[in-house]
C-alpha positions as CSV (number, residue, x, y, z in Angstrom):
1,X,-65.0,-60.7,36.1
2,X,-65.7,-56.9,35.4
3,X,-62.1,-54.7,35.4
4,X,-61.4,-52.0,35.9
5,X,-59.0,-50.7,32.4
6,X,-57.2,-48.3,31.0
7,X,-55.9,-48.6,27.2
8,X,-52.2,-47.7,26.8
9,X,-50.7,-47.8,23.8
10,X,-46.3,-48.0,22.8
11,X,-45.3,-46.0,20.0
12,X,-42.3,-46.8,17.6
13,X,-41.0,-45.8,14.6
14,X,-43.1,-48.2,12.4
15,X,-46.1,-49.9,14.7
16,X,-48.3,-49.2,17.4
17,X,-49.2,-51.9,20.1
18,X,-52.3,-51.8,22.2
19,X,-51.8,-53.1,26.0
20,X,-55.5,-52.7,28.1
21,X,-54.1,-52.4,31.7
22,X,-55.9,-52.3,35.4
23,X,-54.1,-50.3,38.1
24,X,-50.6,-51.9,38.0
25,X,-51.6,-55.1,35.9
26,X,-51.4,-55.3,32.5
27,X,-52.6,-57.7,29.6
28,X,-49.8,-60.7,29.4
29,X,-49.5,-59.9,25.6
30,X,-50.7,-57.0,23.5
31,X,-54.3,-56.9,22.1
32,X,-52.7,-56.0,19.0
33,X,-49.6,-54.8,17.1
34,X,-50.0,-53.0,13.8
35,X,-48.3,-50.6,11.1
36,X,-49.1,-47.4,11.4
37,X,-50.4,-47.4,7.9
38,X,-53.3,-49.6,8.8
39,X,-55.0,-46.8,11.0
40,X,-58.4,-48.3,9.6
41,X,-57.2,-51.8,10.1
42,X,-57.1,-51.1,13.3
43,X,-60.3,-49.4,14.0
44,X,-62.0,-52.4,12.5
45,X,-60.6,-54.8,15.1
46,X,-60.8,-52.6,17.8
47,X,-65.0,-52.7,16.9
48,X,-65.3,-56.3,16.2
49,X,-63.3,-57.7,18.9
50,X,-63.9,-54.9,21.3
51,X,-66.5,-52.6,22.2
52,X,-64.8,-49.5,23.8
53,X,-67.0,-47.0,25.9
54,X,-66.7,-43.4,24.6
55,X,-64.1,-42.1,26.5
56,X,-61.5,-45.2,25.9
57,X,-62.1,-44.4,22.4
58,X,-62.0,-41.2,22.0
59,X,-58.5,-41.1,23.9
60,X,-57.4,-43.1,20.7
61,X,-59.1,-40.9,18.2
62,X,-58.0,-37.8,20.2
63,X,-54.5,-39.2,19.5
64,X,-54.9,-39.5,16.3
65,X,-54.3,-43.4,15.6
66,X,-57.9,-43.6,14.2
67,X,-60.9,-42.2,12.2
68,X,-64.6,-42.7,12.5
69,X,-67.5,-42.6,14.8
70,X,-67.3,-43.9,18.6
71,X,-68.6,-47.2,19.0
72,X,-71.0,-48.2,21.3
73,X,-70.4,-49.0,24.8
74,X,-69.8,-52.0,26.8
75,X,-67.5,-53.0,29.3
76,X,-64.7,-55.4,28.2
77,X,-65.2,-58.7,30.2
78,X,-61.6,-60.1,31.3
79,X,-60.3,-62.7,34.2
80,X,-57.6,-62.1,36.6
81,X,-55.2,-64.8,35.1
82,X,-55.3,-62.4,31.8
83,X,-53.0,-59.9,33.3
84,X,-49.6,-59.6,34.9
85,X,-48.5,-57.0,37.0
86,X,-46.3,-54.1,35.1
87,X,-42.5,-53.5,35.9
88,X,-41.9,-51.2,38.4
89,X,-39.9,-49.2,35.3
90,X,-42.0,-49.9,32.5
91,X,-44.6,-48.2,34.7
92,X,-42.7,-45.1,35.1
93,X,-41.4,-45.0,31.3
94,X,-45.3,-45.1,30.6
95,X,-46.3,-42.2,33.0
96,X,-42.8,-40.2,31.5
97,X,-44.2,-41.0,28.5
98,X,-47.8,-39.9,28.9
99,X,-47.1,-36.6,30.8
100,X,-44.5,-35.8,27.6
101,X,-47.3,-36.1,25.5
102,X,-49.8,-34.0,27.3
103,X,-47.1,-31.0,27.6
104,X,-46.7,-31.5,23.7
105,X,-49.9,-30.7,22.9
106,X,-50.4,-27.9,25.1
107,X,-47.2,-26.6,24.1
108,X,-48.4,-27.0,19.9
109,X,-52.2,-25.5,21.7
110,X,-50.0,-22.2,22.7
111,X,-48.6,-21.7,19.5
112,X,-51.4,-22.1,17.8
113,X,-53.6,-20.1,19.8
114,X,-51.3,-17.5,19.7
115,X,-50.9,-17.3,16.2
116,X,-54.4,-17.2,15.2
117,X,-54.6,-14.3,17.8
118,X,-52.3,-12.3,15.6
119,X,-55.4,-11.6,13.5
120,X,-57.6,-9.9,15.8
121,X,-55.3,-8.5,17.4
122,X,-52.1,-6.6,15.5
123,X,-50.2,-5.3,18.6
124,X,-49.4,-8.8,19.6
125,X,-47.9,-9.7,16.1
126,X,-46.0,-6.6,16.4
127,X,-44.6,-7.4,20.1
128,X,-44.1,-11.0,19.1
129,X,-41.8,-9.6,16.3
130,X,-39.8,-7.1,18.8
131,X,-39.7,-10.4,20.8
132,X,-37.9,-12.2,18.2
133,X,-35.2,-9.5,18.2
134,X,-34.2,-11.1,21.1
135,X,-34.4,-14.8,19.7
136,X,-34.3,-14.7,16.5
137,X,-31.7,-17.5,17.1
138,X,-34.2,-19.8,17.7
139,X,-37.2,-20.7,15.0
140,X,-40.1,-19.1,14.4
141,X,-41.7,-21.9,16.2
142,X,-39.8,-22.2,19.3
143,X,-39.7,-18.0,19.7
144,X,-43.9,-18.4,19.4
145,X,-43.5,-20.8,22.2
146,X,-41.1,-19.1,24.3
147,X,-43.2,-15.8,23.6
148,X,-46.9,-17.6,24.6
149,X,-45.1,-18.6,27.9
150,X,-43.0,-15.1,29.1
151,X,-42.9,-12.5,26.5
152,X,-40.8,-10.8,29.0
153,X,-37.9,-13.2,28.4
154,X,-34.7,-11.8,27.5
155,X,-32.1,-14.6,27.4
156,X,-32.6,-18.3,28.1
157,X,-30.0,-21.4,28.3
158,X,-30.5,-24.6,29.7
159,X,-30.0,-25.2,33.4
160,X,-27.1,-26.8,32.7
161,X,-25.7,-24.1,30.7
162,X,-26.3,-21.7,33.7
163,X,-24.9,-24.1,35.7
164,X,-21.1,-24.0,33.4
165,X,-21.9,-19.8,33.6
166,X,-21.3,-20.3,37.2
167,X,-24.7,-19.5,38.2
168,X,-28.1,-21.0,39.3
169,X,-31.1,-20.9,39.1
170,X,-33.4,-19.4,41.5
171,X,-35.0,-21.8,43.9
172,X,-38.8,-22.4,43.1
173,X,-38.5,-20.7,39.4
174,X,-40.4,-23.0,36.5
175,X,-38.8,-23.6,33.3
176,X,-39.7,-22.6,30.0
177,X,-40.4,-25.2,27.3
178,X,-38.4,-25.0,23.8
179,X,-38.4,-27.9,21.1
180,X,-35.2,-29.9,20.6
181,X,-34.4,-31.4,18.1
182,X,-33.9,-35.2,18.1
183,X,-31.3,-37.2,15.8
184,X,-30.8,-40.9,15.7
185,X,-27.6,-42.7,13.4
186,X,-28.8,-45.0,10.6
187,X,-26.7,-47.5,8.9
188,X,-27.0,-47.7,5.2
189,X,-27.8,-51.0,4.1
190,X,-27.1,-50.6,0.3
191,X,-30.0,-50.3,-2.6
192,X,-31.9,-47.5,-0.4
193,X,-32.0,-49.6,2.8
194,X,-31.1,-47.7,6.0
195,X,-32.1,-49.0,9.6
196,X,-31.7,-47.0,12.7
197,X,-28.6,-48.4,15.0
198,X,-30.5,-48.8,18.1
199,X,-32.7,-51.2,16.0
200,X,-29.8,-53.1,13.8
201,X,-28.7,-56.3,14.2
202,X,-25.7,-57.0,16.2
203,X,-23.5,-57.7,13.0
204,X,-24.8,-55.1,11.5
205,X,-23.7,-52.9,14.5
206,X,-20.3,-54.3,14.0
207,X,-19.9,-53.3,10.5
208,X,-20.9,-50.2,11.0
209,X,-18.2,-50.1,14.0
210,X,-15.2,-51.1,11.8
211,X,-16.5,-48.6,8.4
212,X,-17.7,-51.5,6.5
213,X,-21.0,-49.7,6.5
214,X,-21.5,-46.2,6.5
215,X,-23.9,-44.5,8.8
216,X,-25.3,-40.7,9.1
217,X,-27.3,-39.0,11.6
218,X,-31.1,-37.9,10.9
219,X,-33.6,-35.4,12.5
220,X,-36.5,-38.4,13.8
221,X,-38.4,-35.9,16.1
222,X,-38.1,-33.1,18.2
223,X,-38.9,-33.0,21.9
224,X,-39.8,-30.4,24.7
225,X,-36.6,-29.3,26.8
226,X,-36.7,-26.6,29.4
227,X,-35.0,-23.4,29.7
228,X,-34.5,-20.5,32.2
229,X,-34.6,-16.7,31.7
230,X,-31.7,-14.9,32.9
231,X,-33.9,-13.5,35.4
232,X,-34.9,-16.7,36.8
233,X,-31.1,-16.5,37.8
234,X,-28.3,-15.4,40.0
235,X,-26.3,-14.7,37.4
236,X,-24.8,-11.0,37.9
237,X,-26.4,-8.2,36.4
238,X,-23.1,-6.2,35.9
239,X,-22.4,-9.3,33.6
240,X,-25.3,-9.1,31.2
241,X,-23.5,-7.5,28.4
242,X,-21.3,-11.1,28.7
243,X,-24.1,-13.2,26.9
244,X,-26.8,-10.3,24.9
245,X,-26.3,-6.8,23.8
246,X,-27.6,-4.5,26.0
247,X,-29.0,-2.1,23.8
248,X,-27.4,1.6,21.9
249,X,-25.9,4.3,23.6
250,X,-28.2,7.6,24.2
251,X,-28.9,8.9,20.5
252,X,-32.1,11.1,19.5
253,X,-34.3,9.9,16.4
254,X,-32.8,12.0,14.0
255,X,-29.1,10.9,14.5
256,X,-30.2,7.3,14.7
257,X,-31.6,8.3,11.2
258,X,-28.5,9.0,10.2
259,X,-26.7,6.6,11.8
260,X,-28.9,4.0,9.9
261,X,-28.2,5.6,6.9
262,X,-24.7,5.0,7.1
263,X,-25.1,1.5,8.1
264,X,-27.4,1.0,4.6
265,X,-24.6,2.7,2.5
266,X,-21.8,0.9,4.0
267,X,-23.1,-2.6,4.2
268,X,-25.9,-2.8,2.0
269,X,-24.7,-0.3,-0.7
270,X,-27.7,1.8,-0.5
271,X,-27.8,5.7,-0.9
272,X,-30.0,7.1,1.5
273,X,-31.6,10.7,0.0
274,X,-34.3,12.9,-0.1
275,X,-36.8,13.0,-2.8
276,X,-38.2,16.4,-3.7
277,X,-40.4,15.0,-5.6
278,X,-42.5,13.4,-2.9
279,X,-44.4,16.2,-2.3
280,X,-47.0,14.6,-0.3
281,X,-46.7,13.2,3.0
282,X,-48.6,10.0,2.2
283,X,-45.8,9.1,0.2
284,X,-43.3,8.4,2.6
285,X,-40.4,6.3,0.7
286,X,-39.3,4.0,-1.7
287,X,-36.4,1.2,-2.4
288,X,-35.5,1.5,-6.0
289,X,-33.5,-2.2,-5.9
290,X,-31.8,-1.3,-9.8
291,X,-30.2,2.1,-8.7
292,X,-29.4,1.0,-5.0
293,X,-31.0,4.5,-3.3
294,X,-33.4,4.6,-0.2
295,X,-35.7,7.8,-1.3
296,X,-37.5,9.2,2.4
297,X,-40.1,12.3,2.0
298,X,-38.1,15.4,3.6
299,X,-41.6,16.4,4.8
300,X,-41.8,13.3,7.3
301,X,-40.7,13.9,11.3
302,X,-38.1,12.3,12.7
303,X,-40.2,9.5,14.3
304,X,-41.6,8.8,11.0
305,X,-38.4,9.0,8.8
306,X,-37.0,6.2,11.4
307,X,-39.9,4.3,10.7
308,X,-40.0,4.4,7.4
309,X,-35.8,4.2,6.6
310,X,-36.7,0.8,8.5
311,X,-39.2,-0.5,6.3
312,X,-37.3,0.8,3.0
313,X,-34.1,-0.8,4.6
314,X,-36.0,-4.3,5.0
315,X,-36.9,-3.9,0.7
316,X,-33.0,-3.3,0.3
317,X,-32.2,-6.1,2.6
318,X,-34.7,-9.0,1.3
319,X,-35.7,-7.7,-2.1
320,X,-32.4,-6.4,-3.0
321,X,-31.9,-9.2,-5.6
322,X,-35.2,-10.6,-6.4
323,X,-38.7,-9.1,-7.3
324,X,-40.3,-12.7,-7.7
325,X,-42.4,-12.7,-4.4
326,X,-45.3,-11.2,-4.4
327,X,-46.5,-7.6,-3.0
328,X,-48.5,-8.3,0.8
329,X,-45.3,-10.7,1.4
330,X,-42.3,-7.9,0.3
331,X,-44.3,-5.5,2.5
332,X,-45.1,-8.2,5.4
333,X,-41.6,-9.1,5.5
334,X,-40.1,-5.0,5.5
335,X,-42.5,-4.5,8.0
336,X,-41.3,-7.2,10.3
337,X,-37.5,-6.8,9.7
338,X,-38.1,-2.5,10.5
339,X,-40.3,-3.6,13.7
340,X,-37.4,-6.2,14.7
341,X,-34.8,-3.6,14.4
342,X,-36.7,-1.2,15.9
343,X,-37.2,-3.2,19.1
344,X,-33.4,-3.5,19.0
345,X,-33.3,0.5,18.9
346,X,-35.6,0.0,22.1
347,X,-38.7,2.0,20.1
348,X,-42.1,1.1,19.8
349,X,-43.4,0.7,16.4
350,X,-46.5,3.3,15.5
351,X,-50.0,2.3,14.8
352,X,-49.5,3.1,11.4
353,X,-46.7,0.7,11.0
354,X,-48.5,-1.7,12.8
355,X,-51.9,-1.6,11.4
356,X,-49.9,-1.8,8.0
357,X,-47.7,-5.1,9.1
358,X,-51.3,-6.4,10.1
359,X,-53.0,-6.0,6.9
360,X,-50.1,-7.5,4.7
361,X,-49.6,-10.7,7.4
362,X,-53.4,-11.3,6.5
363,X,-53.4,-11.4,3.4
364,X,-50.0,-13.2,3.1
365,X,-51.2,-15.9,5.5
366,X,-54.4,-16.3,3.5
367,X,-51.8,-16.7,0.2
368,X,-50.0,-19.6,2.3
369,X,-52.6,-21.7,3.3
370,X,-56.5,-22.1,4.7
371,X,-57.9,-20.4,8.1
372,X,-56.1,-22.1,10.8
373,X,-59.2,-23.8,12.2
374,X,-58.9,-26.4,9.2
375,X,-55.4,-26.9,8.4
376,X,-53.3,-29.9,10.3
377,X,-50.5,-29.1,12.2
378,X,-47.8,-30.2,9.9
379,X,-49.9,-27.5,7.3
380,X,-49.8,-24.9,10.4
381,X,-45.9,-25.6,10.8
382,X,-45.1,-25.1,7.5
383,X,-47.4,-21.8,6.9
384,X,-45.2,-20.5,10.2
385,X,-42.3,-21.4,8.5
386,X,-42.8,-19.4,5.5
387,X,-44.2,-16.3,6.7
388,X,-41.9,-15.9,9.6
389,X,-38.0,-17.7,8.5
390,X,-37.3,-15.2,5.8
391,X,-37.5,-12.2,8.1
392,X,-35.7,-14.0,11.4
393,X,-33.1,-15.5,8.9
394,X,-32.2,-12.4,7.1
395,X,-32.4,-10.5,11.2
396,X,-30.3,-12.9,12.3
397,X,-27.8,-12.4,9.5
398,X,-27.7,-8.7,9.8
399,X,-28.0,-7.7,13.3
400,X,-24.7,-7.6,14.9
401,X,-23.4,-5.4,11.8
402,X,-26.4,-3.4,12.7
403,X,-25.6,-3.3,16.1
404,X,-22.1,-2.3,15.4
405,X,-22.7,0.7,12.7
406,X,-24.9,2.0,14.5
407,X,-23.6,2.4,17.7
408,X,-20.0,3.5,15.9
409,X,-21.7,6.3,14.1
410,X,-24.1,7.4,17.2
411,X,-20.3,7.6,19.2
412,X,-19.4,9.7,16.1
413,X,-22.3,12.2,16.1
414,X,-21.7,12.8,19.8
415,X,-18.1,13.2,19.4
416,X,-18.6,15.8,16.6
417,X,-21.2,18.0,18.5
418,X,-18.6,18.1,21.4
419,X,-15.6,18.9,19.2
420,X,-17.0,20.3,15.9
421,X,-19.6,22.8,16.9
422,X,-21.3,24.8,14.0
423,X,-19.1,28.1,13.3
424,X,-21.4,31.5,14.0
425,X,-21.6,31.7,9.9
426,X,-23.1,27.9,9.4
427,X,-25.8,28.3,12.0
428,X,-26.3,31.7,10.2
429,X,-26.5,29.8,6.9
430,X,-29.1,26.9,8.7
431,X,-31.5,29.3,9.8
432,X,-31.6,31.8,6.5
433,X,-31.9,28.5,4.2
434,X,-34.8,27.1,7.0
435,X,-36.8,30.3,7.0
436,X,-37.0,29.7,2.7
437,X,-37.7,26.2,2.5
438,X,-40.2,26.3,5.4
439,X,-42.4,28.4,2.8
440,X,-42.6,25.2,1.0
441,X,-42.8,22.9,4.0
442,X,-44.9,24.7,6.1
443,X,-45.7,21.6,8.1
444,X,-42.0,20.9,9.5
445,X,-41.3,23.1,12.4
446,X,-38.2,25.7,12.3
447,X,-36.6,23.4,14.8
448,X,-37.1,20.0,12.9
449,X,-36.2,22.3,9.7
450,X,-32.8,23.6,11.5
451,X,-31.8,19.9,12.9
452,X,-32.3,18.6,9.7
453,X,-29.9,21.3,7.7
454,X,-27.7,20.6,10.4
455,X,-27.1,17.1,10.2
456,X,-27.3,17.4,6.1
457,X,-24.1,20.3,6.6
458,X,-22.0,18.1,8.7
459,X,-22.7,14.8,7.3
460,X,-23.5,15.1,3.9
461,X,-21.9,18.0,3.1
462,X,-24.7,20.6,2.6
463,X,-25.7,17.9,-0.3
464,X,-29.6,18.2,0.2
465,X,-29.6,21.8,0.9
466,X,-27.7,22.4,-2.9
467,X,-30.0,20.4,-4.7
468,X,-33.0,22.6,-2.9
469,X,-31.4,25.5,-3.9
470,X,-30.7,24.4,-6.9
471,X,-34.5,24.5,-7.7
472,X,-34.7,27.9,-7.1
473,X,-31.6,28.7,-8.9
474,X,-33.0,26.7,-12.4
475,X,-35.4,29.7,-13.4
476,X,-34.5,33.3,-12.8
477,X,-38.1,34.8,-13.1
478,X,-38.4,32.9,-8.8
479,X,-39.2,35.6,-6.8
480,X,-36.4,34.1,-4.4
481,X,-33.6,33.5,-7.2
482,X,-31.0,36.5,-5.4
483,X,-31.8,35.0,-2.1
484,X,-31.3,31.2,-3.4
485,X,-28.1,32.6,-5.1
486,X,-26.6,34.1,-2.0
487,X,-26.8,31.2,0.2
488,X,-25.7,28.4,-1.9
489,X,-22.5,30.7,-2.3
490,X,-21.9,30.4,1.4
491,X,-22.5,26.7,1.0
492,X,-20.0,26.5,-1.5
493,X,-17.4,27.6,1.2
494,X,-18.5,25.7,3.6
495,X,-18.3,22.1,2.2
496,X,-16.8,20.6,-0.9
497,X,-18.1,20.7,-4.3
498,X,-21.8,19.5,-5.0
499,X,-22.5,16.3,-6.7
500,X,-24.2,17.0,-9.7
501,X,-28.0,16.4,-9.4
502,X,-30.0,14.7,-11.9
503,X,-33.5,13.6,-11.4
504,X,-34.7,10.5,-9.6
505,X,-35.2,7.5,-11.2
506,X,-38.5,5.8,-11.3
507,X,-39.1,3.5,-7.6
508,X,-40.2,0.4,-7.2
509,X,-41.0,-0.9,-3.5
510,X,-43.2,2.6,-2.6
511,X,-44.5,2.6,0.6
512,X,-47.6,4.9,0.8
């Protein structure tokens, strides 16, 4: 008689067996069981003994159990007394099993969908990056996910976890999906010999029990788990700061410039200055990695200095100790890490930044490994791996220093302009010394000028502003020599000593 079938197939760790069911019945013994290492094998048999229509076996090819072209169809011609009817849990454990496999491959469909996105379109690689500020405790992998399904998400825990917060979640809400990893014990047999311990024998078991064999646990798999975003929750807003920091107190650009360049010099043992000999404004900075200084242009705005202290600071922070990797993935990865800390300063990265970041993720990702459209997904994973786990390693390592400095020294700033206001002779100073150096950076504005002097005074010293002066100073013939001279005596009694200058070493890690 003509049935009606469906092919199902059970998985293990080392063979596949074939089962062609109807409805609720099912073959009395498999059609076949097989090592995975006999795909072909398989195919062969599956032709001669069986001629599958198209879609029966595509859903095998689909799968990826075999190669080759369909064959042709025709139905498979069975009696009645060939099947049995299916356990009532095996059924379920089959559906389980097939739905689990369907949300895998739409889960590995948004990842990789989204990733090929990031090269038409540069914004999202940048907001996937800001993203993974907020998870950058999770992998690359799993923050793609996580970002494909709500890149809205701030801070996700199982609903169990929720559940020990004191908390639920919100009736009606769907979960998001995140891969867990998977472990299984294996006893070691001796002479390279392991087996897993849900598969050893029951003596086997025993010895293992009582030490006389020793065991270890090893990553088989990973798995889709769900998660909730806090929002998705009752948890108490008041209570946020509890699990994620909620950002940095109020703080303009330019004294989160200089609250970042105290964070470089007191935990990465970087100098921050200002090159006077980056005249133009297309050179904006540079790392040197030998001297330990962050160079910026003094003739860059306050949104672009923070922008590119950032990127120099990712060259100190990855590239500090190396120069082995290669140039589009040094300036990838200081794009990313000043993009990631940036989101964490709650600004948006500029065009330039990001139309730089896209260029050098490109190019880097064409270093790593083919288009997308031809690689496998274990290829895929790995190319992910190494573009992404440098930056979200090295974030993750950094960030709650980061978080700390800088909110200390943004406390500080505020705390000086309350209780150490400029006296009437330093703003004097600030505004004669802007009004000469403006006639040689005509494109800064007296204000940013003034702010700048300002914070250079009371930070640093006056340091900047001597070494500016200093230029005028070095040949008597300048038509501003007397004028030069005058004010750097009123520096002198307003801050200690100058350092002595000397001339800037030669950079490496330039950002143009």
């Amino acid at each position: 008689m003509h049935m009606p079938k469906k092919l199902i197939w059970e998985r293990t760790t080392s063979k596949l067996q074939l089962y062609i069911t109807q409805d609720r019945y099912e073959l009395k013994t498999p059609l076949m069981t097989i090592p995975f290492t006999s795909k072909s094998k398989m195919m062969v048999y599956l032709q001669q003994r069986y001629h599958l229509d198209m879609q029966e076996y595509r859903q095998i090819y689909d799968a990826g159990f075999l190669t080759g072209t369909p064959v042709k169809k025709e139905d498979i011609k069975m009696t009645a007394s060939s099947f049995k009817p299916i356990k009532e849990e095996n059924l379920q454990k089959r559906n389980g099993s097939e739905l689990a496999q369907k949300n895998q491959e739409e889960a590995r469909e948004k990842i990789t969908t989204l990733a090929k996105n990031f090269e038409a379109d540069p914004s999202t690689l940048a907001d996937y990056l800001q993203f993974g500020s907020r998870f950058y405790k999770y992998s690359p992998k799993n923050t793609l996910l996580l970002y494909a399904q709500n890149p809205f998400a701030t801070y996700i825990q199982s609903f169990e976890n929720w559940k020990k917060e004191g908390c639920s979640v919100l009736k009606g809400e769907h979960g998001l999906k995140v891969w867990v990893p998977v472990s299984a014990t294996f006893i070691d047999l001796g002479n390279g010999n392991k087996v897993q311990l849900s598969k050893a024998t029951k003596e086997q078991k025993e010895a293992c029990k009582e030490g006389k064999l020793p065991s270890e646990k090893r990553l088989v798999s990973f798995r889709l788990g769900t998660t909730f975003d806090i929002s998705q929750t009752n948890f108490p807003k008041e209570r946020y700061p509890e699990l994620f920091n909620m950002g940095f107190n109020d703080g303009d650009q330019r004294m989160l410039c200089n609250a970042i360049s105290d964070f470089c010099q007191k935990q990465l043992g970087y100098k921050v200055s200002y090159d006077t000999d980056l005249r133009s404004i297309s050179l904006r900075g540079a790392c040197n990695r030998l001297t330990k200084e962050i160079t910026l242009n003094p003739k860059l705005n306050d949104s672009q200095r923070l922008s590119t202290l950032t990127h120099e600071m990712g060259h100190a922070i990855l590239h500090g100790e190396s120069n082995t990797k290669g140039t589009f993935q040094k300036e990838f990865e200081a794009d990313a890490i000043s993009i990631m800390f940036l989101g964490d300063l709650g600004i948006k990265p500029s065009q330039s930044r990001i139309q730089h970041l896209s260029q050098s993720y490109n190019r880097l990702k064409k270093e790593f490994s083919e288009s997308l459209d031809t690689v496998s997904e274990e290829s895929f994973d790995e190319s992910v791996q190494q573009i992404f786990a440098p930056v979200f390693d090295t974030y993750k390592k950094y960030v709650d220093h980061f978080y700390q400095d800088v909110n200390a020294s943004l406390e500080k700033q505020h705390e000086m302009e309350k209780t150490t206001p400029l006296s009437v002779e330093q703003k004097a100073l600030i505004k004669d010394c802007s009004s000469l150096l403006l006639q040689e950076y005509p494109s800064l504005s007296s204000d940013t000028m003034q702010d700048f002097l300002k914070d250079d005074l009371q930070l640093r010293g006056g340091e900047w502003m001597q070494e500016k002066l200093n230029e005028y100073l070095s040949d008597k013939k300048n038509p501003s020599f007397d004028q030069a001279s005058q004010l750097s005596q009123k520096l002198h009694s307003f801050s200690a000593r100058p350092k002595e200058i000397t001339k800037a070493p030669a950079f490496s890690g330039i950002e143009l």
